[in-house]
N, C-alpha and C positions, 0 to 999 in steps of 0.2 A: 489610604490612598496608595495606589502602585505608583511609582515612579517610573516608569516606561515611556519612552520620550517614539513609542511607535506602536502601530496595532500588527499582526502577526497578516500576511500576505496572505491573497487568494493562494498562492500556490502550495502553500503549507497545508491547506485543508486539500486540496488533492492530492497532497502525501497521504494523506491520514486515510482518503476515500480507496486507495489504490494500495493501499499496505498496513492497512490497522494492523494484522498480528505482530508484523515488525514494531510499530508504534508500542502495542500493548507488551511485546520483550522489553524494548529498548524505556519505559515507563518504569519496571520491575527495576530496571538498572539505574535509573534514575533516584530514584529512592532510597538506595543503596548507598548510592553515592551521596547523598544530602547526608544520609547519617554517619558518612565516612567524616566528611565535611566538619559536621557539627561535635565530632569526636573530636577530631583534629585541634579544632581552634578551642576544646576546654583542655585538651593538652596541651598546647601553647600558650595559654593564658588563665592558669589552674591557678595565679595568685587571685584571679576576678572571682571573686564567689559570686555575684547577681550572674557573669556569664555562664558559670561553671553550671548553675542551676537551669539559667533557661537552655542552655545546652544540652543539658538530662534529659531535660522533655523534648526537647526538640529530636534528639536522638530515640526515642522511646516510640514517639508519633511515624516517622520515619521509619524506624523497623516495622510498627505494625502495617505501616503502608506498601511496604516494602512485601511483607507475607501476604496483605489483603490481595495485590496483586497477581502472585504467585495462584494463590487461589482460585483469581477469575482466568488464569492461565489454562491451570488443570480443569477445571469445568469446561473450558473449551475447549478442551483438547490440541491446546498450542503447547510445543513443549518450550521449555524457557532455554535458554541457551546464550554463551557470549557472542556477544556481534559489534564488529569492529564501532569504537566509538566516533561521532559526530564531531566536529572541530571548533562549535561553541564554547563548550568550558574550559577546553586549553586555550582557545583565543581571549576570553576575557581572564584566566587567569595570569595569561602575560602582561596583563597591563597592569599589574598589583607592587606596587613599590617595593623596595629591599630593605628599608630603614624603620628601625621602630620609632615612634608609633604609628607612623603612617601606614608600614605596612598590616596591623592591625584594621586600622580605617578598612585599610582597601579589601581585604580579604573579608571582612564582615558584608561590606557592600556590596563585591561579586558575588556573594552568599546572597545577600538580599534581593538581588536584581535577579538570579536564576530562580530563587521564588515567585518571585513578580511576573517572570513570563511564563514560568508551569502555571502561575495561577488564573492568567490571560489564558491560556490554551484550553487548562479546564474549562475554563466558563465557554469558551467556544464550542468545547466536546461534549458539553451536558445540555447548548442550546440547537445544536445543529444533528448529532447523531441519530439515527432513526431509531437505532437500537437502543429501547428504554433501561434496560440493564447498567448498559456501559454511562450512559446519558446519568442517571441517576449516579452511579458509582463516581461519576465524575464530579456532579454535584456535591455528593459528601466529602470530599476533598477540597474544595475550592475556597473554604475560608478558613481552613489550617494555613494552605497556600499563603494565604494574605497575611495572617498572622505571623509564619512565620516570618516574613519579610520587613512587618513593620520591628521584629526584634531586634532584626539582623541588622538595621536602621539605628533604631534607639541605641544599643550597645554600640554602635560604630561612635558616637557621640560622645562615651566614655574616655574614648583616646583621645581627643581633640576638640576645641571647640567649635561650638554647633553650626556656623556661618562656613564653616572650613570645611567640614562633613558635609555640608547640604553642596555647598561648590563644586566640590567632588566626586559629589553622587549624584551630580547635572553632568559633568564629567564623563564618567565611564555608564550613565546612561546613554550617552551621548553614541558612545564605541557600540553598547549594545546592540544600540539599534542598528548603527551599519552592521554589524555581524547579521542580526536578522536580515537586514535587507539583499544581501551577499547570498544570505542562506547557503545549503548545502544540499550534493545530493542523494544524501541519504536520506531515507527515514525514519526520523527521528523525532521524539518529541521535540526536540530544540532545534529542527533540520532549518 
């Protein structure tokens, strides 16, 4: 189950209709960035072996999503490039606590919730795109998406007890959604 406390706007899907190759860059960077992510927090919590492992694969799945990308880039003759980033994941990661272990909790949870809405947007992109290509490719993605989220969940659990965790992650669901609702205007996967 996502924990998404919103479904993603009409107007986000006319980002998407009005600038997929931007979408399809700024997806490659996404990716990127999960696996940056998922590095990060087995180097900051490298005594957790259960995290440190599901961290390996999550980091592993992630780069190859990361190249699969790249790939459907160069087939289309989009060239991939930096593009100023979107104000989503700086906004939810300011709401992530300073103290251990909470701030553990939190940083696994922003983890988990930017899974949760790439993995709402895939399902959006593989039921609504004309283009079977992109449709399918999105498909194949969409319940790595949920998986990893439900990890980034259960390992939040580790730090704290589970009533405290779940309160939490109704919490900065909560922020998430107004950042989506706020939106941005770029486009971006998480615009």
């Amino acid at each position: 189950m996502l924990h998404l406390q919103s479904s993603s706007p009409e107007r986000w899907y006319r980002q998407v209709e009005q600038h997929l190759d931007e979408i399809l860059i700024d997806h490659a960077h996404c990716e990127k960035k999960a696996a940056g992510t998922a590095m990060n927090l087995m180097f900051a919590y490298i005594e957790n072996e259960e995290l440190c492992r599901e961290m390996d694969v999550i980091v592993r799945e992630e780069l190859e999503h990361f190249f699969q990308v790249r790939e459907l880039l160069k087939r289309r003759g989009i060239d991939f490039r930096r593009l100023r980033p979107g104000t989503y994941g700086q906004r939810l990661h300011e709401l992530v606590r300073k103290d251990e272990p909470r701030r553990a909790v939190d940083r696994l949870l922003v983890a988990g919730l930017i899974e949760a809405r790439s993995c709402e947007r895939f399902g959006i992109l593989r039921e609504r795109l004309a283009d079977r290509e992109l449709a399918d490719f999105y498909d194949s993605l969409f319940e790595s998406e949920a998986r990893h989220h439900s990890v980034y969940v259960r390992l939040a659990k580790q730090f704290d007890r589970e009533d405290r965790v779940d309160q939490r992650l109704d919490e900065l669901a909560a922020a998430e959604a107004r950042i989506i609702e706020e939106g941005c205007e770029l486009a971006r996967v998480h615009s």
